[in-house]
C-alpha positions in Angstrom: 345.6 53.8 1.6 346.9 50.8 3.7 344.4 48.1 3.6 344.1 46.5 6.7 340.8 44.4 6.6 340.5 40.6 4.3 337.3 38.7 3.4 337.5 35.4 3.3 333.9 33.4 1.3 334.8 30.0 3.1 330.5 29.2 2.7 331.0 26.3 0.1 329.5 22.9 -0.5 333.1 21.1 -1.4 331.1 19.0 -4.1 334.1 18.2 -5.6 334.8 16.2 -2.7 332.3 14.6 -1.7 331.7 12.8 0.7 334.3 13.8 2.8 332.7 17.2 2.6 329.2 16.2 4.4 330.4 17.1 7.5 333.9 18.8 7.4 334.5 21.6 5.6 336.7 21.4 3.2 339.0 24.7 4.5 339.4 22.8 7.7 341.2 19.7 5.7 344.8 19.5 6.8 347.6 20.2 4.9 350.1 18.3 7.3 349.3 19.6 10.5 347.4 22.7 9.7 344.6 23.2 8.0 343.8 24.8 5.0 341.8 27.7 6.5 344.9 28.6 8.6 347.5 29.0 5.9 345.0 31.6 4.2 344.4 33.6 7.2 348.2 33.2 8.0 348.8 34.6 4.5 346.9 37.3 5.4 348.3 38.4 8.9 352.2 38.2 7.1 351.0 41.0 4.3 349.3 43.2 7.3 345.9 42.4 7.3 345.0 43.1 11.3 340.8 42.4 10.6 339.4 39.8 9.0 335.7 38.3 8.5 335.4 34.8 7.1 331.7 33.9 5.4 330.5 30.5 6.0 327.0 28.8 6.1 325.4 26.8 8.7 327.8 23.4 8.8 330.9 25.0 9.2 331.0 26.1 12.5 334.0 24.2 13.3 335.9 27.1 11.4 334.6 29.3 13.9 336.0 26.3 17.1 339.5 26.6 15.5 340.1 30.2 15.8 338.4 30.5 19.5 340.3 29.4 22.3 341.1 26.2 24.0 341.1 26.3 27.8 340.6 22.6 28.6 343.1 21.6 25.6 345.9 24.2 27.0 345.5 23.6 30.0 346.5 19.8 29.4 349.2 20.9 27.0 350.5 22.6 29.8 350.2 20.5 32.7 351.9 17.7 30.6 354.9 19.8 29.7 353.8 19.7 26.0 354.7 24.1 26.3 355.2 24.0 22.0 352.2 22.3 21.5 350.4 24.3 24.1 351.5 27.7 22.7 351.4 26.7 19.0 347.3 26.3 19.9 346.9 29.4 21.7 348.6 31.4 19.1 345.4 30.1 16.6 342.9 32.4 18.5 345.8 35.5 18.1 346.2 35.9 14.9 344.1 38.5 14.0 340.6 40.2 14.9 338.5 37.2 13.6 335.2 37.4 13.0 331.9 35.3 11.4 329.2 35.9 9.1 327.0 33.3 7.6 325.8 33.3 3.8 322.4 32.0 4.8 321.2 31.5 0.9 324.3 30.0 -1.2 323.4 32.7 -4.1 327.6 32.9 -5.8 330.8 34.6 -4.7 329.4 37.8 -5.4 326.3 37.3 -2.9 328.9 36.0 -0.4 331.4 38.7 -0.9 328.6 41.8 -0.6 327.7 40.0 2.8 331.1 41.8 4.3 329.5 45.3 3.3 329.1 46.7 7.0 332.4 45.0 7.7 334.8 46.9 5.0 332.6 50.0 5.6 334.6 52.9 2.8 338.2 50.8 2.7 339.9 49.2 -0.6 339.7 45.1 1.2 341.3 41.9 0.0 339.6 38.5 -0.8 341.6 35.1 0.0 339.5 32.4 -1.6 338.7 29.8 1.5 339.6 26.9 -0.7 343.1 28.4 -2.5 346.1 28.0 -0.2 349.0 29.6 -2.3 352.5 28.9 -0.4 355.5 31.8 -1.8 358.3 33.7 -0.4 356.1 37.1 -0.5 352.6 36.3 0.9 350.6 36.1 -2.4 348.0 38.4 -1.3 350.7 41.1 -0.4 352.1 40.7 -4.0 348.1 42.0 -4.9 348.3 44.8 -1.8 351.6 46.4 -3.1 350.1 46.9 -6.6 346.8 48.7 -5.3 346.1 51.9 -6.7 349.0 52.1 -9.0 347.5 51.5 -12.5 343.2 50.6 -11.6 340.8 50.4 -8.8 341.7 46.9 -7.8 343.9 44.1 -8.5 343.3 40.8 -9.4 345.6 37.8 -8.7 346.2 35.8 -12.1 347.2 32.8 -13.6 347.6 31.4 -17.6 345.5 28.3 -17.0 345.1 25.5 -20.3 343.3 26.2 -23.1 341.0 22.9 -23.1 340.5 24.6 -18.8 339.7 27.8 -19.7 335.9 27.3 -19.6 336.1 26.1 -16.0 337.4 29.9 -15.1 337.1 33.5 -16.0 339.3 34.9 -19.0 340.7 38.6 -18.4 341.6 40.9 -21.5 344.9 41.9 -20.3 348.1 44.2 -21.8 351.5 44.3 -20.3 352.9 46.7 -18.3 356.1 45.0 -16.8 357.0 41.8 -15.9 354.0 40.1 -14.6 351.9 42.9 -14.3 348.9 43.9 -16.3 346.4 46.3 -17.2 342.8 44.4 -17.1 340.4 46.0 -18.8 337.1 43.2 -19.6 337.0 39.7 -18.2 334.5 37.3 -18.7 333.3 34.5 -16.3 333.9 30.5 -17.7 333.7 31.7 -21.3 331.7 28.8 -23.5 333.2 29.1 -26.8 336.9 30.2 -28.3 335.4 33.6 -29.7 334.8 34.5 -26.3 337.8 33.7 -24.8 339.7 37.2 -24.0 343.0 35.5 -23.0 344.5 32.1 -20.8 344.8 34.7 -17.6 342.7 33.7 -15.3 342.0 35.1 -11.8 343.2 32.8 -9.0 341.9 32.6 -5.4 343.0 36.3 -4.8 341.8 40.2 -5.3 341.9 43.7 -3.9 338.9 45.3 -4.4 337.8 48.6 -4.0 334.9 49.4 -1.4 332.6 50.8 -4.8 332.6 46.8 -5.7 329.5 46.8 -3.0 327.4 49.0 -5.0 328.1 47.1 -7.8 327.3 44.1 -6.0 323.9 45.2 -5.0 322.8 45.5 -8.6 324.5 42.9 -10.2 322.0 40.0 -11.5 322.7 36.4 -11.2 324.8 35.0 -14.3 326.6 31.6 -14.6 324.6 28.8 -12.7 321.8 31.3 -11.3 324.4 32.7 -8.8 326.2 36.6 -8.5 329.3 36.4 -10.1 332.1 38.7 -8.3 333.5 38.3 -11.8 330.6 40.1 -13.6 331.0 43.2 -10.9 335.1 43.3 -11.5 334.4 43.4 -14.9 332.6 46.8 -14.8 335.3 48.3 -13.0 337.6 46.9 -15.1 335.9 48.2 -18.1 335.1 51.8 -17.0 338.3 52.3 -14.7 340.6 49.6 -15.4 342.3 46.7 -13.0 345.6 45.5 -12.4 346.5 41.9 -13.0 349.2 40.5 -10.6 351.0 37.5 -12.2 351.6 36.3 -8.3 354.6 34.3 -7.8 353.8 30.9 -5.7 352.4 27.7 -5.3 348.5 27.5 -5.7 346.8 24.8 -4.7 343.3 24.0 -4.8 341.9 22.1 -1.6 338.4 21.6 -3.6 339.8 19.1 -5.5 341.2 15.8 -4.8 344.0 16.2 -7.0 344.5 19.4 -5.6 344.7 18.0 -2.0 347.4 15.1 -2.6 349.6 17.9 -4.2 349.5 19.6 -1.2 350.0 17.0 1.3 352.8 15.4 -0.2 355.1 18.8 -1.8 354.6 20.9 1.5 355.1 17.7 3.5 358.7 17.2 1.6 359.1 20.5 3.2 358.1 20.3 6.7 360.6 19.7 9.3 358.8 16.7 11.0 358.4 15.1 8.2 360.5 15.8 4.8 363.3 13.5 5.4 360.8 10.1 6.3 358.3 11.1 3.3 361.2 11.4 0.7 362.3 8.0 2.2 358.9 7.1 1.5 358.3 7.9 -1.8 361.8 7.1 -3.3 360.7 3.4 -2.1 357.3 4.1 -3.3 358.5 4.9 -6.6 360.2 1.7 -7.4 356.5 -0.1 -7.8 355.2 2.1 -9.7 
C-alpha cells in the first residue's frame, strides 16, 4: 500500500534548551535560513507523503503561522522586486495538506502519536520526530517507506548509538538480513542496566507504523517517566509480528540539544550556497586561536 499520510509529535517542552525554548519552539529554530520543522516536513513531501498532521501544545502556534500564508509579507516581496524571496515564502504554505492537532496533556510520544488516530484512519503512516532533521541523498524517511511490508508490520529507522548512551534510548534485539537491514523482534525503552541491553541499535527520529499501532496505543500503560511510550507499543508488534530495522543512510541531527544545534548550523551552512565559501573563510581563521 502506498503510504501517503506522516505524523509529525512536534508538542515538546525543548528542556534541553532552555531558555531559549520558553517562547520558541524548538522545531521553529533555524538551521541557516530554514527552520527545523521545514526540513522534516520537506523530507516528507520528497518521499511522497501528500497529508500531513503535526501535534503540538498550546505555545507553539507559530508552527502553525509558518505553514499558513503571507499576504501582507508577499505582497511587499513583490512590490519590491524581491520575486525569489516572495515565491520561496509562498511555496511554505504548498507543500503539503498541513494540518494541527494539539496534545493538550503532555502524557509521552505514544499519547501524542495515538492523537493522529482519526487522521490515519486504516493506512500504514510514517512518524518524522519534530526535533530530528536528518539531511541524505534519499529522504531518510523514504529509506523507512521502501522497506514497509517486506519483512514486519512496520519499520523502524535505526542507529548504533555508544554504549555509556545507550540508557538515554531504546535498544532493539535485531538479526541481519542484508546490508543495513534488520529483523526486529523486542526492543526495550532506555534500558537501566547491561543485562537489559538487547543491542547499541537504537531507533532514531523515524518509523513506519502500521494503523493496528492505535489499538495498541489505547491500551498501553504509562512506563518510563509516567508517560506512553510508542516504544512499548512497537515492541509488541515487534514481538508477535516482527519489524524491520532500517540502518538509514544520512546525517541526523538533534535540534533538542545544544550540541546538536551548532552541528547543524555550521556543517549544513558549509554547504549552503549563500554562505559555504564566507563560513569556511571563517572558520579556517577561527581555527588558528583555538
Amino acid at each position: 500500500m502506498k503510504i501517503t499520510k506522516a505524523v509529525i509529535p512536534a508538542a515538546g517542552f525543548g528542556t534541553r534548551v532552555l531558555p531559549a525554548t520558553k517562547n520558541i519552539p524548538k522545531e521553529m529554530f533555524p538551521i541557516v535560513d530554514k527552520p527545523t520543522i521545514q526540513y522534516i516536513v520537506e523530507e516528507a513531501v520528497a518521499s511522497g507523503i501528500t497529508d500531513i498532521l503535526i501535534i503540538t501544545n498550546r505555545g507553539k502556534s507559530l508552527i502553525a503561522d509558518h505553514f499558513d500564508r503571507s499576504p501582507e509579507l508577499e505582497h511587499i516581496l513583490a512590490n519590491s522586486g524581491k520575486t525569489e524571496f516572495m515565491e520561496s515564502v509562498k511555496e511554505i504554505s504548498q507543500l503539503a495538506n498541513i494540518s494541527f492537532i494539539r496534545q493538550q496533556e503532555m502524557k509521552g510520544l505514544g499519547h501524542a502519536v495515538l492523537k493522529a488516530k482519526s487522521f490515519v484512519g486504516n493506512e500504514p503512516f510514517a512518524v518524522l520526530f519534530g526535533d530530528g532533521v536528518i539531511i541524505s541523498k534519499t529522504p531518510a524517511i523514504k529509506q523507512l517507506m521502501d522497506c514497509y511490508g517486506e519483512f514486519g508490520e512496520g519499520v523502524v529507522g535505526v542507529k548504533k548509538v555508544a554504549e555509556k548512551d545507550i540508557h538515554k534510548y531504546g535498544s532493539l534485539k535485531v538479526e541481519e538480513i542484508r546490508d543495513h537491514v534488520f529483523k526486529c523482534t523486542d526492543m526495550i525503552e532506555k534500558p537501566q542496566t547491561k543485562e537489559e541491553v538487547l543491542s547499541l541499535y537504537s531507533i532514531i527520529d523515524r518509523c513506519v507504523l502500521p494503523p493496528e499501532i492505535f489499538d495498541i496505543l489505547e491500551r498501553t500503560k504509562p512506563g518510563i517517566g509516567g508517560e506512553i511510550q510508542l516504544t512499548d507499543a512497537m515492541r509488541e508488534i515487534a514481538i508477535t509480528k516482527g519489524m524491520t530495522a532500517v540502518e538509514f543512510e544520512g546525517t541526523r541531527y538533534d535540534m533538542g540539544n545544544k550540541f546538536g544545534i551548532l552541528q547543524a548550523q555550521i556543517e549544513v551552512g558549509l554547504e549552503h550556497p549563500e554562505t559555504k565559501d564566507q563560513l569556511r573563510s571563517y572558520i579556517k581563521e577561527l581555527a588558528k586561536t583555538l
